[in-house]
C-alpha positions as CSV (number, residue, x, y, z in Angstrom):
1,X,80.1,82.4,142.9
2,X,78.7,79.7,140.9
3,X,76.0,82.5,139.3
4,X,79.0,84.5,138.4
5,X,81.1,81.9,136.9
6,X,77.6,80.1,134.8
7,X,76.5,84.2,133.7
8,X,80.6,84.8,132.5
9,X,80.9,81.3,130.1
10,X,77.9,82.1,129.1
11,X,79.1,85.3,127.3
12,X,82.5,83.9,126.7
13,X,80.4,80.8,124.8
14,X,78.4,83.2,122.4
15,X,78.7,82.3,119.3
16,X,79.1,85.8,117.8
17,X,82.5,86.4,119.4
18,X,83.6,82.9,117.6
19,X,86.1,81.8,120.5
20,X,86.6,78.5,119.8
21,X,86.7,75.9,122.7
22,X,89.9,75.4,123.8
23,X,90.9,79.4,124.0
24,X,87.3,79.7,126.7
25,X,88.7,78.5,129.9
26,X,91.3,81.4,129.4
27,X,89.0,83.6,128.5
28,X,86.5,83.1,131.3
29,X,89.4,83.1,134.0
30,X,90.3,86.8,132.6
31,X,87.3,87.9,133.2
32,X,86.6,86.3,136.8
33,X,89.7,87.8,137.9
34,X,89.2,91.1,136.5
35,X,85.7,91.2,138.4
36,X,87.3,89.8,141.0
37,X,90.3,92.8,141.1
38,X,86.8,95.6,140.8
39,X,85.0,94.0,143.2
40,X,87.8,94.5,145.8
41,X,88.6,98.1,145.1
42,X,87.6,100.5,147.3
43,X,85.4,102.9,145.1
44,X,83.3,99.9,143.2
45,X,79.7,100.9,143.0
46,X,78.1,98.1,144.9
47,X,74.5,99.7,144.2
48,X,74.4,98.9,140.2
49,X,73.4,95.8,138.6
50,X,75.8,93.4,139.3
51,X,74.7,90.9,136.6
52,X,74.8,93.8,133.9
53,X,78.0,94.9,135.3
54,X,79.2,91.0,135.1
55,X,78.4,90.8,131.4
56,X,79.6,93.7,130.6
57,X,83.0,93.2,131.5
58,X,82.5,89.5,129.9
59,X,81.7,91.4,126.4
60,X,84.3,93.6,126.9
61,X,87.0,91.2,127.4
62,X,86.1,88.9,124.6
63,X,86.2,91.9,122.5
64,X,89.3,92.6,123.5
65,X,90.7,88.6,122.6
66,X,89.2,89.2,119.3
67,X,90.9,92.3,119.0
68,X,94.2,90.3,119.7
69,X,93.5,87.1,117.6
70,X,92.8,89.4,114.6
71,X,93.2,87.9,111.9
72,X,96.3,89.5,110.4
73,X,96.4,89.3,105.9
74,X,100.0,89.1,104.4
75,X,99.7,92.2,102.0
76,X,101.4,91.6,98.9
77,X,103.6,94.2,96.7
78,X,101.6,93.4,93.5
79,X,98.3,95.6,93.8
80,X,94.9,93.1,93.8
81,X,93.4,94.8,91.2
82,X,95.0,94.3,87.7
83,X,92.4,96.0,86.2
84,X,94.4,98.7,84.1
85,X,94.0,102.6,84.9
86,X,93.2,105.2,82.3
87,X,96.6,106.1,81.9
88,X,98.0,102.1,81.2
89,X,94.8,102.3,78.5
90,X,96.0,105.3,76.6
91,X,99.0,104.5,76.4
92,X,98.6,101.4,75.0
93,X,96.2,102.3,72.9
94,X,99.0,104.8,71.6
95,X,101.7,102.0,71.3
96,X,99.3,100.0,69.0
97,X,97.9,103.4,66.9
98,X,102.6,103.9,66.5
99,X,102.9,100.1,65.7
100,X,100.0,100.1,63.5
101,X,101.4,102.7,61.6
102,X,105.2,102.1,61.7
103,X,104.0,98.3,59.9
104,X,102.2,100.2,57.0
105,X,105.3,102.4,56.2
106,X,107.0,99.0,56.2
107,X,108.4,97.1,53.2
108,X,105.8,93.9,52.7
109,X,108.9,91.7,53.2
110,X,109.5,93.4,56.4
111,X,105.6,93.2,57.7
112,X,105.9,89.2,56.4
113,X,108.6,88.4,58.4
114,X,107.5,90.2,61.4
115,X,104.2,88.5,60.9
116,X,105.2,85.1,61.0
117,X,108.2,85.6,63.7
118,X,106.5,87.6,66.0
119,X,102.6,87.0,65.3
120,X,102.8,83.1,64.6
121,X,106.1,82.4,66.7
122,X,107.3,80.6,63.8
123,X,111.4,79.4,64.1
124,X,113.8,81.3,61.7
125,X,114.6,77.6,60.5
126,X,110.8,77.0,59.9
127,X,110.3,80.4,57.9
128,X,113.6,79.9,56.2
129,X,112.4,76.5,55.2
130,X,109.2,77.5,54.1
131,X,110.9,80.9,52.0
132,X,113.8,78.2,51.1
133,X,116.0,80.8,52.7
134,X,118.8,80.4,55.5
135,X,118.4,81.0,58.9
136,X,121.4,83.8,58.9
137,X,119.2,85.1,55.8
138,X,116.5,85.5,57.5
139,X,118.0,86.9,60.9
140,X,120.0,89.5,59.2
141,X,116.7,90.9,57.2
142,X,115.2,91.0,60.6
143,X,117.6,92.8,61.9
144,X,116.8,95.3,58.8
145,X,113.6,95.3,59.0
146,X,113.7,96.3,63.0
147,X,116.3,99.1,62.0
148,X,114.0,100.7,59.4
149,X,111.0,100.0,62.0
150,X,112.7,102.4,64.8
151,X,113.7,105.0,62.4
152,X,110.0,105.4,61.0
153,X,109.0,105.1,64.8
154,X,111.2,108.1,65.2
155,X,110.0,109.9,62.7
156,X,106.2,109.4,64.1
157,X,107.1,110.3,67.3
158,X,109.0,113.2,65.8
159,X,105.7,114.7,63.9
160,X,103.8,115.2,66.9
């Protein structure tokens, strides 16, 4: 019994099955009483190996409590990669071909303010202060400037 119980730990110890200490003892009991329960069956072949029968049944079982102890990854609803596919490249480089051109059909007050609202992420009070305009000014031409910029983005998108 004690060559039994010394050839089962061991397996259960080898490293390459990474059980760690305190999980062994379990592990080494499930096997000795699942040789136990196939030694005392009827039909067990007592004219094989016993030894290569003993680890066998060793490997198999601490296979079996990695199996179980796998360790499980939380998948998450954002995909890993963020790498864009083709289709997120055309399509922006199509937004930016429209935008390109819907700024050059634009008045050069328009593109200025746009520029230094959206581009430099200036205030209105800053750019009104540095065009010694009012703020209201300022948002009300913005709010002309973006008007004329979707009705030239319609007409692009109506030429094609």
């Amino acid at each position: 019994m004690a060559h039994v119980d010394e050839l089962v730990r061991r397996v259960v110890r080898y490293e390459g099955y990474a059980i760690p200490g305190h999980e062994r003892e379990d592990v080494a009991q499930e096997v000795l009483l699942q040789l136990w329960l196939a030694v005392a069956r009827p039909d067990f072949d007592h004219q094989q190996s016993f030894d290569a029968f003993i680890r066998a049944v060793a490997c198999r079982r601490c296979i079996d409590w990695r199996r179980r102890r796998r360790a499980v990854v939380e998948l998450k609803a954002d995909p890993i990669d963020g790498a864009r596919g083709p289709e997120e490249t055309v399509s922006e480089v199509e937004r930016l071909r429209i935008g390109r051109r819907v700024l050059a059909r634009l008045s050069p007050a328009c593109r200025e303010l746009i520029r230094l609202h959206a581009a430099e992420e200036r205030t209105y009070g800053e750019i009104g202060s540095m065009q010694r305009r009012s703020e209201g000014a300022l948002r009300v031409q913005m709010h002309a400037c973006l008007k004329a910029a979707r009705a030239i983005r319609a007409d692009i998108e109506g030429e094609r």
